[in-house]
Every structure is written in structure tokens, then in C-alpha cells.
N, C-alpha and C positions, 0 to 999 in steps of 0.2 A: 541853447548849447550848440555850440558849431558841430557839423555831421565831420567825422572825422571815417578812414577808409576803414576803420574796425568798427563803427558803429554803422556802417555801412553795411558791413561782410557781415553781421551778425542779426542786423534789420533783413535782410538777405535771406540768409539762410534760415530764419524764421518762416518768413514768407515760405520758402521752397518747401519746408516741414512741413507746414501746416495744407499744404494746397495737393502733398501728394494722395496718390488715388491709388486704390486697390487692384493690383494687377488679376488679370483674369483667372478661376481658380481652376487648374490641373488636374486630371487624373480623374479617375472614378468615385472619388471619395468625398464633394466637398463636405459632407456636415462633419468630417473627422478634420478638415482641416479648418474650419469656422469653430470647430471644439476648442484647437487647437491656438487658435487666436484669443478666445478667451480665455484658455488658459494662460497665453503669454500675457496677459494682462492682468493677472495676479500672480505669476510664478514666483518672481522675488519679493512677495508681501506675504509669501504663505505661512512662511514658519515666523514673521513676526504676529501675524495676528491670527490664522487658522487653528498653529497649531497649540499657542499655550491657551487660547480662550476654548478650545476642544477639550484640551486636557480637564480647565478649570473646570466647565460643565458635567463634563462624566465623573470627576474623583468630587466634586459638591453633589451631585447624586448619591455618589455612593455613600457619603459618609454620613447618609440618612438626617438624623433628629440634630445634629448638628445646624443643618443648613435647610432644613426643607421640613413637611409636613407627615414624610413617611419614616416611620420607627423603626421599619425592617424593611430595608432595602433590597434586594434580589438581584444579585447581580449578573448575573445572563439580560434580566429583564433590562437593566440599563443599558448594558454591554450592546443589546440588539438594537437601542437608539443611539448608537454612535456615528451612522450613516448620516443620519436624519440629523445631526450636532453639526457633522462637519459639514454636510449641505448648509442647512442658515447660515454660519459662518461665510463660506465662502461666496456663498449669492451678495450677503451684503458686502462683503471686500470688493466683489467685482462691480458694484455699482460706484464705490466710492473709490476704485480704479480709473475707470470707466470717465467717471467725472474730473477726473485728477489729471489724466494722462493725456486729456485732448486739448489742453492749451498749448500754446505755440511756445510759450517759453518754458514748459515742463515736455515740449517734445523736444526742443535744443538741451537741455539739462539731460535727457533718458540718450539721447543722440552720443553723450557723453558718458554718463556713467551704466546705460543699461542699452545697449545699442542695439538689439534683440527684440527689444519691445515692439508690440504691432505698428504703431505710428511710426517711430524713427527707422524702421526697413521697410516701411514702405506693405505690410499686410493689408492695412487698412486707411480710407482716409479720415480727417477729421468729419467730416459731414457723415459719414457714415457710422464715424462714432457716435458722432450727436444724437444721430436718430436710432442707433442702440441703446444708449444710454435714454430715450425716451420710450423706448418699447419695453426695456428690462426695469422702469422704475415699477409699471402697476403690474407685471408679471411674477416679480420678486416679492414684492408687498403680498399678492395673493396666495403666494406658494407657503410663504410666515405667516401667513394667515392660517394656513392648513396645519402647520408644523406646532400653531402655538406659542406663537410672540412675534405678533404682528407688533404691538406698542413697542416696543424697544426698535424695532425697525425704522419706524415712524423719527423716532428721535433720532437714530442713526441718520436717516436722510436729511435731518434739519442743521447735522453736525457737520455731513459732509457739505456742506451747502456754503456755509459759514466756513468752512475751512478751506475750499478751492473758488468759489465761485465772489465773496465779501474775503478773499485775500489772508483770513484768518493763521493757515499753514506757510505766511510769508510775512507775517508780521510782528516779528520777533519772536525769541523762542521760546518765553514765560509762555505767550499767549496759542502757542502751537501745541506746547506741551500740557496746557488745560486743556483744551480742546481734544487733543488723544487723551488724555485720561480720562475725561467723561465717558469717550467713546469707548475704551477700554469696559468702563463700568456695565454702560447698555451691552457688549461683545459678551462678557461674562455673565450677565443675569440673562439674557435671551438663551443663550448656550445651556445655560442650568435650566430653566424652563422647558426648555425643549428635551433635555435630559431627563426633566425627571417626569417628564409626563403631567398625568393628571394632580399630581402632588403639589400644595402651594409651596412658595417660597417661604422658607419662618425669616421674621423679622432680625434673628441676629443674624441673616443672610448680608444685612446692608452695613452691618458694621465692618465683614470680612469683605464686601465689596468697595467703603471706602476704603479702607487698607490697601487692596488690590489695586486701587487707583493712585494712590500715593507712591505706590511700586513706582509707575510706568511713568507719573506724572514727572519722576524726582530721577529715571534712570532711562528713559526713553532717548535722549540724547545720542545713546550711545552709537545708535544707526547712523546719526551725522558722521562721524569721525570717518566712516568709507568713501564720502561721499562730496568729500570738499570740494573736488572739482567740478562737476556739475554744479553742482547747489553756489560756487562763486561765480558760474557762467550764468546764473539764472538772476544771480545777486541775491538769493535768497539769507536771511540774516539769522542763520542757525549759532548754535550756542561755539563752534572750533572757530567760525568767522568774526562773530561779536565780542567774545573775550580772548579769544586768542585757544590755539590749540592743547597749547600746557594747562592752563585754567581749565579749558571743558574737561580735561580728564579729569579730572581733581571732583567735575558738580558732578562726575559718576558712581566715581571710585569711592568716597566717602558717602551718599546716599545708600550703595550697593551694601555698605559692610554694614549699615547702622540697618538695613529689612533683614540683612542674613540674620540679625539677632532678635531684630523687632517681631518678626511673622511668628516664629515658633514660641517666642513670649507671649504673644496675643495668645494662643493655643496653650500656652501649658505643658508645652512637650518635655519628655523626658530628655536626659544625655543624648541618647540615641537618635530623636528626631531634629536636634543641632546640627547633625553629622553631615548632611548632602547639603542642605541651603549653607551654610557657615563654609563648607571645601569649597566647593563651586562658587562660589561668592566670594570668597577668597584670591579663587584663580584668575578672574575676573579682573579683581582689583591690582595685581600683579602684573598681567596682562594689558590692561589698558592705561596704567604707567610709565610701563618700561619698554612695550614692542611697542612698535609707532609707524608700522610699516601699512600701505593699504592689505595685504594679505592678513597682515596680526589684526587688523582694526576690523576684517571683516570677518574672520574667525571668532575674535571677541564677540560680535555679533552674534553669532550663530550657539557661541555658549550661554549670551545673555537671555536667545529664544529659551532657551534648554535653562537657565537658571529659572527663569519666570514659572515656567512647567512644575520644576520643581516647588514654586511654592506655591502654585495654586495648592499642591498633592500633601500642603501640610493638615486640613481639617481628617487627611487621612491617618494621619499620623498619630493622630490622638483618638481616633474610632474605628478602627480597621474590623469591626464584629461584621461587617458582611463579609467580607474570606473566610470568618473564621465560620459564619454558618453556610457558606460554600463548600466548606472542606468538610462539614461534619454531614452537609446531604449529599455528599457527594460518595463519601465512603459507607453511609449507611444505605 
């Protein structure tokens, strides 16, 4: 292929990404601002995966003999492993951050669409990410270790591996979007593991975890639609680039409406437990038809996190007996 002066500027500016280095750190404070680097390296992935597999984990605790091996739940008792939920969670995002965000053509895409990120201003260099992300694999592994789902971890890192390192996250968006729903599955059964403690997982846990996975597998897309222009400077072949942007809203908005009825079917819910997944999944569908603006697409986003939430919280829907013996020891 003839080098032309944009494949130039762009081979360029790769280079310069990748090669910058960690300006000296300031002030009295560095372990607040090395926090703080880690944290910009999950900020915008939190409420796609922190906080509905959070959710998931604490309301499948709670909803006892449904999903787990405990018949009476306590709910202070779970409520006090919520620390302990959103730690796993987030340790594992930040390794598969971590691993994500230090390649040169996902620092020109962040450069683009998340220009804040440690790598594209320059917090941090590449090589120094490398050898974070080497010192946080057996650090994080041992901490799951302590917490009580180390195996799901395990898989997590084999996922992430296959998804940034074997190209898997870049090679077309069937094969991207298998890949996040497995990972999905291991984010929600570790989460509930660590939630509910010493208690096993019961077996009709894995039938509402493939479900859960079908979610994400079949409406996970929808983060694309923010993100088209990075993700075309990376050439990445997301589902608004490969069929076009009218078509991907359509593989949203029609998976979205057919779980706002499927999940509480699975469940058996009454009228009443239709009401939040069915609106919200609704607005959704509305939403990411008709507004087509990056502000609407990435609002949609943000209610997609907040739909998801919402169904992990339907096993509660249909067993809510831990409030109600909250409420009766609480008054007596």
C-alpha cells in the first residue's frame, strides 16, 4: 500500500502515543494521585460493568433459595459484603483496562473519544503500564483469592487475553459480543459468590446467568453508537460501522424490548414486576431510534447501565421475604 501523508500522520501519532512517559509526580500526595490514575483507567467502564454486576451480586444474594444455598438471607449480613462485591469487580475491570488501554491504536482511539485517559494525557507511559499490569495480574488474583472467586477470575484473564491481546475485541462484533457475555457471566457469578459468602451457588443460578448473558450478548452494542469516531480511527469493525448506523439501532432496540418481557417471564412476576424493566426498556427503545445525537447515544448508555440493574433486581421481584423479615426484626 503506498504510504500516503494520512497514513503517515497517523503511524505518527501512534508512535508519539505510545512512547510518552510519565511526567514527574507533584505535590505531597503521590499515592492519591497514582489512585487516581487507576482510577482514570476504569472511570468510564464503571457503570458499564461495576455497577450492574454489583447490583446483580447483592439482590441474587439477597433473594436467598432462589439463587443460592441460603433459605434466610439477612440482609444487613449481605448489605455488609457490598465493599467486598464492588472491590472484585473493580480490581478485575482494572486489569482488563489496564490490558486494553495500553496499545497504541486504543491509545489514538481514547486520544479521540476519552482524551482524559492515563495514556492519551500523558499520566502514564506505555512500559509503565505493561509492568502494572504485570504486577496487578498475581496481586489481584490473590486478593479473589481472599475474597472467594478466584476461578471466575482465572477465566476473566483468559477472556481478557483473547479479547485485546489474539484481537478477539476487534474482530467483528458477533465475535466481541460473545466474548463480553461470557465475561459478563464470570462478572455476575463471582459478584454473587462474593455476596453471598459462605453460601453455595444453587444450580438454577446458571440458568438466570445464561439469561443474564443473552442480555448483554444481544444489547451490549449499544456502547458503540457513542463511540463511532474513535472506534473508525482504530478501524475497529463494531456493529454502527459494519451495518450501518440505522441497522445497529434496530439489533438494539428489538433484542431490548423482547428481555424487558422475557426476564420477568423467566421469573413469573406478577403485573407489577413488568412495570420497571417493560418502561425503562421501552424508553430505551425510543431513545435509541429516534435521538441520534452523541449526547442521546450516550445518555441511552447510561440508561442501558440502569436497565441492566434493573434486571439483574428481578429474582427480587418475585422473593422480596428478606425486607419483609427486616421489617418484622426490626420493629420487634
Amino acid at each position: 500500500m503506498t504510504a500516503t501523508p494520512e497514513n503517515v500522520s497517523t503511524k505518527s501519532r501512534q508512535e508519539d502515543l505510545a512512547q510518552s512517559t510519565l511526567p514527574p509526580t507533584k505535590g505531597a500526595f503521590p499515592l492519591l494521585s497514582f489512585a487516581k490514575t487507576l482510577w482514570l483507567f476504569t472511570e468510564s467502564d464503571f457503570a458499564t460493568f461495576v455497577f450492574p454486576d454489583t447490583v446483580f451480586g447483592i439482590f441474587a444474594a439477597l433473594s436467598g433459595p432462589l439463587l443460592t444455598g441460603n433459605a434466610s438471607p439477612d440482609l444487613l449480613q449481605i448489605l455488609r459484603r457490598l465493599p467486598y462485591v464492588v472491590l472484585w469487580n473493580w480490581l478485575n475491570l482494572l486489569i482488563f483496562d489496564l490490558a486494553n488501554q495500553r496499545h497504541p491504536e486504543s491509545i489514538l482511539e481514547d486520544s479521540i473519544n476519552k482524551p482524559w485517559r492515563p495514556l492519551p494525557s500523558g499520566r502514564i507511559s506505555v512500559s509503565q503500564t505493561r509492568h502494572l499490569l504485570l504486577i496487578a495480574l498475581p496481586v489481584v488474583l490473590g486478593i479473589n483469592y481472599c475474597l472467594g472467586a478466584w476461578e471466575e477470575t482465572i477465566l476473566l484473564f483468559t477472556l481478557t487475553w483473547m479479547y485485546n491481546d489474539l484481537g478477539g475485541g476487534d474482530d467483528g462484533f458477533i465475535v466481541r459480543n460473545i466474548i463480553i457475555a461470557v465475561a459478563f457471566s464470570q462478572y455476575n457469578k463471582g459478584a454473587l459468590r462474593v455476596a453471598t459468602g459462605e453460601n453455595a451457588v444453587s444450580p438454577a443460578a446458571w440458568w438466570w446467568l445464561a439469561v443474564t448473558s443473552g442480555v448483554i450478548g444481544t444489547t451490549m452494542q449499544v456502547q458503540d453508537m457513542k463511540d463511532q469516531e474513535g472506534d473508525r480511527a482504530k478501524n475497529r469493525r463494531t456493529a454502527p460501522l459494519v451495518i450501518g448506523d440505522g441497522a445497529a439501532r434496530w439489533t438494539i432496540a428489538i433484542p431490548t424490548a423482547i428481555w424487558s418481557f422475557a426476564c420477568p417471564i423467566f421469573w413469573r412476576l406478577s403485573f407489577l414486576g413488568y412495570v420497571l424493566p417493560v418502561s425503562i426498556g421501552m424508553i430505551i427503545v425510543f431513545r435509541i431510534l429516534l435521538l441520534r445525537s452523541f449526547i442521546a447515544d450516550k445518555r441511552t448508555w447510561w440508561l442501558w447501565a440502569a436497565w441492566t440493574g434493573i434486571i439483574w433486581m428481578t429474582p427480587l421481584f418475585k422473593d422480596y421475604s428478606v425486607f419483609v423479615r427486616f421489617l418484622h426484626n426490626f420493629r420487634s
